[in-house]
C-alpha positions in Angstrom: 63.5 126.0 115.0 60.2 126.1 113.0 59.1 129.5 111.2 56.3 129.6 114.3 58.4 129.8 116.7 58.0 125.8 117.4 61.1 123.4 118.7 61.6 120.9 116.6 63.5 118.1 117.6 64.0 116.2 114.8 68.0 115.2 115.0 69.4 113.3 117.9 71.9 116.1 118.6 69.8 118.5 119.1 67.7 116.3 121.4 71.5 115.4 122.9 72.1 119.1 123.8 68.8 120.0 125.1 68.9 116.8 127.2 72.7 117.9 128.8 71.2 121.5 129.3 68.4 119.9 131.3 70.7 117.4 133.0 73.0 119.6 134.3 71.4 121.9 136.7 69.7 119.0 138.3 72.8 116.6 138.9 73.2 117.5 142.4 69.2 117.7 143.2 67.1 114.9 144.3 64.9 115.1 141.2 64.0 112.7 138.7 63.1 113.6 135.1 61.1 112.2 132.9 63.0 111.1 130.0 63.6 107.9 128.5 66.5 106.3 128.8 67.5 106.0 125.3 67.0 109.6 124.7 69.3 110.3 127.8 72.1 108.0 125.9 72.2 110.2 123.1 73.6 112.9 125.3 76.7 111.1 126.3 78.8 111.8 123.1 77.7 115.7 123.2 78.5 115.9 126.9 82.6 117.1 126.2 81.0 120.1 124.8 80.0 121.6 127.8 82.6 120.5 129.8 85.2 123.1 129.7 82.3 125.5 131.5 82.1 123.2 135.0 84.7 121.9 137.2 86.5 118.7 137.5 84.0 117.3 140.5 80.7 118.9 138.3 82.4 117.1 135.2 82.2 113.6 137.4 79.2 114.0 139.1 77.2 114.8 135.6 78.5 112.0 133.8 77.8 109.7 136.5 73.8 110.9 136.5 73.9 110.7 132.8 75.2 107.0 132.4 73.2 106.1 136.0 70.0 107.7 134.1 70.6 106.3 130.9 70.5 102.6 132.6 74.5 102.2 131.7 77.4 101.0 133.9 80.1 104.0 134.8 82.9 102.9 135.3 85.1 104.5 138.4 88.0 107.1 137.7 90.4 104.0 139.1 89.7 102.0 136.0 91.1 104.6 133.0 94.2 107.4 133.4 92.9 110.3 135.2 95.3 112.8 136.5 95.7 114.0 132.5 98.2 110.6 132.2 98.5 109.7 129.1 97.0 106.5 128.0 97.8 102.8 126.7 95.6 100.7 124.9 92.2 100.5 123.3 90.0 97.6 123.9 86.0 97.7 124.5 84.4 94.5 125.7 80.7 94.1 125.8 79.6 91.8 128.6 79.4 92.0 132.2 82.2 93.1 134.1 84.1 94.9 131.5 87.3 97.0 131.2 88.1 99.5 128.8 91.5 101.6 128.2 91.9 104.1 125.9 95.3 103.5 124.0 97.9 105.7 123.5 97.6 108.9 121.4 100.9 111.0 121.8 98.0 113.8 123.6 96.9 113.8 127.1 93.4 113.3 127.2 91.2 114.2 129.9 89.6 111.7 132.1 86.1 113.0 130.7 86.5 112.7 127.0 88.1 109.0 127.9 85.3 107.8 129.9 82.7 109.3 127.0 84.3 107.5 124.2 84.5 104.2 126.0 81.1 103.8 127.2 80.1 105.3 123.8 81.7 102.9 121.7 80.5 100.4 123.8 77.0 100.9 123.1 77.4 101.6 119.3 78.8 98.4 118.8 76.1 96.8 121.0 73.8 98.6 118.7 75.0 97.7 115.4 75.1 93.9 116.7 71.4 94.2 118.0 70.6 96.2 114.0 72.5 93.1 112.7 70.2 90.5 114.7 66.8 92.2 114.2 67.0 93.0 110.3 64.4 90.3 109.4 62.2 91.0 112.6 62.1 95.2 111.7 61.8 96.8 108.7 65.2 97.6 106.8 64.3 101.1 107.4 63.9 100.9 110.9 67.9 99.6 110.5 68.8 101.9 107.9 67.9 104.9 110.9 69.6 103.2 113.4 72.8 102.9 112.0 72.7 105.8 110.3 72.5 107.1 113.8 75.0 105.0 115.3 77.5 106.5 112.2 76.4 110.0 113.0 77.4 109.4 117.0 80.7 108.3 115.9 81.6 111.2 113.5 80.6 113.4 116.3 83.1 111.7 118.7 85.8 111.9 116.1 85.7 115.5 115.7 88.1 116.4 118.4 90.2 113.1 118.8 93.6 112.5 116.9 96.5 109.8 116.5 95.1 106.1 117.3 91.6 107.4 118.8 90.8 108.8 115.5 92.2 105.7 113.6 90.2 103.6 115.7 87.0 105.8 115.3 87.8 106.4 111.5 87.9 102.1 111.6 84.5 102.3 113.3 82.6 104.4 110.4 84.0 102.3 107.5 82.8 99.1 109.9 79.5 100.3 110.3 79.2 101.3 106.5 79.9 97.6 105.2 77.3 96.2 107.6 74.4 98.9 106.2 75.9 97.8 103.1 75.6 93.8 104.1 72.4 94.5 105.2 71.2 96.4 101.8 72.3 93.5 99.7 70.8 90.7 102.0 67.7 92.8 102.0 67.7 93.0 98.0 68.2 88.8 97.6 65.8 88.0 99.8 63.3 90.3 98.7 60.3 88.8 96.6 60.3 92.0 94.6 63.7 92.3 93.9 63.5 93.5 90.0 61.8 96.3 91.5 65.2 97.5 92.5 66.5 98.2 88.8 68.8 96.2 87.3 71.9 98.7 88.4 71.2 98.6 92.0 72.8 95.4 93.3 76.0 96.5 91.0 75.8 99.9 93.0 75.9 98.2 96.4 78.4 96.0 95.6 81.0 98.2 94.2 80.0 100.4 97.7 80.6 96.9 99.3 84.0 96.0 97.9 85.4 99.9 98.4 84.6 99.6 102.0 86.2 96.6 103.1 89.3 97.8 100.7 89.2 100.7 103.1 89.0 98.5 106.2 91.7 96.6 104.7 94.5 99.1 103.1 93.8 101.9 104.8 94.8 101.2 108.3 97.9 100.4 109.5 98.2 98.1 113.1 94.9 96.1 112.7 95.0 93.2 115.1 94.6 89.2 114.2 90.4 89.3 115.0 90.1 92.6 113.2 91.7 91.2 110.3 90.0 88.3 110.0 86.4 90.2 110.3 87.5 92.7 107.5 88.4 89.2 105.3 85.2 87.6 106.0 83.2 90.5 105.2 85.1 90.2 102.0 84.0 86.7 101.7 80.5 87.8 101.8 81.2 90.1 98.9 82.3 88.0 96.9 79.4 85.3 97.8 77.2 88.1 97.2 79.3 88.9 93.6 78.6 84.8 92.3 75.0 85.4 93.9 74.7 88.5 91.4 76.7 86.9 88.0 74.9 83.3 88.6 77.1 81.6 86.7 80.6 80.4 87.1 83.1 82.9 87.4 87.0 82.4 87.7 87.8 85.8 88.5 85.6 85.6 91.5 86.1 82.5 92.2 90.2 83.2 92.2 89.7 85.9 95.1 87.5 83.9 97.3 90.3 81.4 97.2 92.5 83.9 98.0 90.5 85.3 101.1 89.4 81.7 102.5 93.5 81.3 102.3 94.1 84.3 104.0 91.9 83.7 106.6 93.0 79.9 106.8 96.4 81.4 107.7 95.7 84.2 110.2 93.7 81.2 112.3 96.4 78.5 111.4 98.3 78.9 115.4 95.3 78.4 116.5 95.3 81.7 118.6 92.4 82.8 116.6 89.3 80.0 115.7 87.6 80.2 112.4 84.4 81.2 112.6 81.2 78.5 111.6 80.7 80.8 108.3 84.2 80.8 107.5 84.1 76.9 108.1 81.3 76.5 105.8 82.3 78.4 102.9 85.8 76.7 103.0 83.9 73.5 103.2 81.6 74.2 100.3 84.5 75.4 97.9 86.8 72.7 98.3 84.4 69.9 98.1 81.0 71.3 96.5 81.6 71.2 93.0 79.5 70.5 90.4 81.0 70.8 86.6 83.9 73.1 88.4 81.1 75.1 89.4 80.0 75.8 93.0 77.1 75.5 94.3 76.5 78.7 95.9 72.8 79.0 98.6 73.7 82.8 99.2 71.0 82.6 101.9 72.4 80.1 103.6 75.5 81.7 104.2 73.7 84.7 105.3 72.1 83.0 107.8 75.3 81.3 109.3 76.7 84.9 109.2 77.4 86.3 112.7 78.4 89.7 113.2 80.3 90.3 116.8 82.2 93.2 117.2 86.0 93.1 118.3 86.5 93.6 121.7 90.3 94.5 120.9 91.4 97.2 119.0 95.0 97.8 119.9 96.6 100.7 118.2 94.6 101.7 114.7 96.0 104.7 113.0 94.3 105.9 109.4 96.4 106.6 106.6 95.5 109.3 105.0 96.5 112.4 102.9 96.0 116.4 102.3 96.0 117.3 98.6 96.6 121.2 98.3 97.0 123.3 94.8 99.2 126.2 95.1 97.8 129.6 93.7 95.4 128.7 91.4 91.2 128.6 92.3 87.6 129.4 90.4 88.6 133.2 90.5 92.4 133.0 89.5 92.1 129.9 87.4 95.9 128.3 85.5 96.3 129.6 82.0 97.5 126.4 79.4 97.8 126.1 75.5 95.4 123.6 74.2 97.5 120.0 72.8 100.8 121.4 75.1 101.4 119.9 79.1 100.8 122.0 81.7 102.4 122.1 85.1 100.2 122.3 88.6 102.1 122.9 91.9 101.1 120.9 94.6 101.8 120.2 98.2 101.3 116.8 99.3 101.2 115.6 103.1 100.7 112.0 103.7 100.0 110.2 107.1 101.1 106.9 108.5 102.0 105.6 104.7 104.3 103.0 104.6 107.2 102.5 102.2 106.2 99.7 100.7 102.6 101.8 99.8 102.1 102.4 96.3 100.4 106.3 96.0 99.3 107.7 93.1 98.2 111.1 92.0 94.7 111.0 89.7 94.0 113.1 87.4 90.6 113.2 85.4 89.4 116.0 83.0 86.2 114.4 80.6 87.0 111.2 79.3 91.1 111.6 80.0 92.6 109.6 83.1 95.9 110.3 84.0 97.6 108.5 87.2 101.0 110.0 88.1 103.0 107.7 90.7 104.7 109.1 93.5 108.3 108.6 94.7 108.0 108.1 98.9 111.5 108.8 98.6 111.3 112.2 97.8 108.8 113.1 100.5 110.6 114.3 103.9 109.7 113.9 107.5 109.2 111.3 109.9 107.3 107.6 110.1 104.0 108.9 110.8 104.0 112.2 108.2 105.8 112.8 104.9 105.2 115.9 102.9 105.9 117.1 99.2 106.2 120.3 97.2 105.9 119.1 93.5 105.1 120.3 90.4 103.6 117.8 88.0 102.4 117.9 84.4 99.0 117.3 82.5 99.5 116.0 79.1 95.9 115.5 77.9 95.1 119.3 77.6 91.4 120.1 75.8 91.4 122.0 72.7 88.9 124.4 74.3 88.7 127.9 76.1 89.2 126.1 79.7 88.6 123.2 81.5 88.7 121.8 84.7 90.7 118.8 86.1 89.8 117.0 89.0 92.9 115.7 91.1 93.0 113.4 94.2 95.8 110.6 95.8 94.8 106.8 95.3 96.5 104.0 97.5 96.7 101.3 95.4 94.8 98.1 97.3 96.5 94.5 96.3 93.5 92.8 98.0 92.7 89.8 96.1 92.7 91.4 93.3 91.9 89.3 90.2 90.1 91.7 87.4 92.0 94.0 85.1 95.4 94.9 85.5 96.6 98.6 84.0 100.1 97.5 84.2 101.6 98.9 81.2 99.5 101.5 80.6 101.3 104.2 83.4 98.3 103.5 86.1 98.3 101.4 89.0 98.2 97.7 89.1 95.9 96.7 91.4 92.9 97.9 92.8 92.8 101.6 94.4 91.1 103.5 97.2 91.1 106.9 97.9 92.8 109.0 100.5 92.4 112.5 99.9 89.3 114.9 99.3 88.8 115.6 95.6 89.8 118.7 94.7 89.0 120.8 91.1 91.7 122.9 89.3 90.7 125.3 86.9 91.9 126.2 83.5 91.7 129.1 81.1 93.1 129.1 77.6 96.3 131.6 76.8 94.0 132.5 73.9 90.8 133.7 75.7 93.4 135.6 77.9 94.9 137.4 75.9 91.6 138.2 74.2 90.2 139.6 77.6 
């Protein structure tokens, strides 16, 4: 609301809400609003919000109007567990026709919320596939807003789902990241201008590039044969994008994208999943393209045989994830240390859906000192799905200084290819790393200025 007094609808959810406030009293009226369409379909992710204020046959009949006035299918109760059963599988399928089944989450879920984040998922993905295919056509802002939206629309159906709906929905942001991310970097190669960009940018996107598909890669656990085998070749398009970037010949690169094109040769090798035409091609090109052991690499090219389609299978996703706490100590009551000596921070650790063969790490970073402090899974207790810790652990690399503050966080480390430099040996992780929990900052005071005080 503007200082005037003047509605501004400038965000889609508060366009989303004022459209369901709108909607609702009408749904039973012969009385036609109106709105466009595509402004109606922005309501359909907000409309579990109000639900808990009408009844069962209100909840029904609005969603129906909402989808009908939108221009989108609705699919009948008889197609998805109503009845508060709970549910078995996760697939989405874009054409004609289609069928969707929420999979199963350990939580009843009402027949509203399933219905809403079906057909919602539905249309994001259409969306993003339509962004993909109209990138040269529009302006890359025009894309940039669209699936920013499309992000936003997800985050707000994540906020109240858990076990596999959340992994799947967690999968869904990361997805949509790399493709704005794809999209940057085709943007900045094909642009005349492209120095205009500063010479840091394209290393920027790519290092957002490769962190997102390591998340797409490592940081899910059940991802089926096609989900795998997108994730890989958007990892071939990093790489592509990397020898695009050094223009010469590089072996480090040129290891991993023998890796990936490997991996991908042997998740389609049964034949139950085909290689895609830019998979083909880039095979093609690197086993028999060679000039001086050097490839010949036409990044356009491979853009352009690039074809983004969404899975229409999900199965069972869940995220694997982690809650970093520190125990008595914030800004106001901050750790008191000696300067040169270790100090010891209490933590409690949760981790969720890790596997024991998962390497996690605690980071620790105060100015220019790194410290990575690996964690024994066989100390944690609980079940499969969450493991939790109480653990105190020391910093060595203590500032001569009146305080300081560390920031700490968990790391998974992410063998994905990788082919650059090791820390083997010197106490950090080998491979690779991603991270799982939120950052947090720990503060400390010297004994000396304490006792000062």
């Amino acid at each position: 609301m503007a200082s005037d007094g003047e509605l501004i609808l400038d965000k889609p959810r508060i366009k989303a809400l004022l459209i369901v406030s709108i909607l609702a009293p009408s749904v039973d009226k012969e009385k036609e609003l109106d709105i466009p369409a595509v402004i109606l379909s922005h309501g359909i992710p907000l409309l579990g919000r109000i639900s808990c204020a009408l009844g069962e046959d209100k909840q029904d009949s609005l969603l129906s109007s909402l989808f009908h006035r939108s221009g989108m299918p609705f699919w009948d109760k008889r197609l998805v567990s109503s009845e508060g059963r709970d549910s078995e599988g996760f697939s989405v399928e874009t054409v004609d026709g289609t069928h969707a089944q929420i999979e199963k989450t350990g939580m009843k879920t009402s027949y509203l919320d399933e219905v809403m984040i079906m057909q919602s998922t539905r249309l994001i993905l259409e969306t993003v596939q339509g962004a993909w295919a109209l990138r040269k056509s529009c302006s890359i802002g025009e894309v940039r807003i669209t699936l920013r939206t499309c992000k936003e629309e997800v985050n707000i159906l994540a906020v109240n789902s858990s076990g596999s709906t959340f992994g799947f929905l967690s999968f869904l942001c990361d997805y949509i990241d790399a493709v704005q991310l794809i999209v940057e970097m085709c943007h900045f190669i094909q642009s005349e201008n492209s120095y205009a960009f500063g010479p840091t940018s394209q290393d920027i996107l790519l290092e957002k590039l490769d962190t997102s598909v390591r998340r797409m890669k490592c940081c899910y656990a059940g991802l089926n044969r096609e989900l795998e085998v997108q994730v890989f070749e958007f990892a071939l398009l990093a790489s592509l994008f990397r020898l695009s970037e050094l223009a010469i010949y590089s072996e480090l690169v040129l290891d991993k994208l023998h890796w990936i094109i490997n991996q991908v040769d042997g998740l389609c090798a049964d034949g139950s999943y085909e290689l895609s035409d830019f998979s083909k091609e880039v095979k093609k090109s690197f086993d028999a393209n060679l000039i001086d052991g050097s490839p010949v690499v036409n990044i356009c090219s491979f853009i352009e045989i690039f074809d983004l389609k969404p899975a229409k299978d999900f199965g069972m996703i869940n995220a694997t994830s982690a809650v970093l706490k520190v125990c008595d100590a914030d800004s106001e009551n901050p750790l008191s240390y000696v300067g040169g000596l270790p100090v010891g921070i209490s933590f409690d650790i949760s981790l969720f859906n890790i596997s024991s063969h998962d390497r996690i790490w605690l980071r620790m970073v105060a100015g220019e000192s790194t410290q990575h402090v690996y964690l024994d899974l066989s100390c944690f207790g609980g079940d499969g799905k969450v493991k939790s810790s109480s653990i105190v652990i020391p910093f060595y690399a203590t500032p001569m200084a009146c305080s300081f503050v560390l920031r700490v966080c968990l790391v998974i480390e992410c063998p994905f290819g990788s082919t650059g430099d090791h820390q083997e040996g010197h106490g950090g992780p080998r491979d690779c790393v991603v991270q799982l929990s939120d950052e947090l900052a720990v503060y400390f005071v010297s004994a000396d200025t304490e006792q000062r005080r």
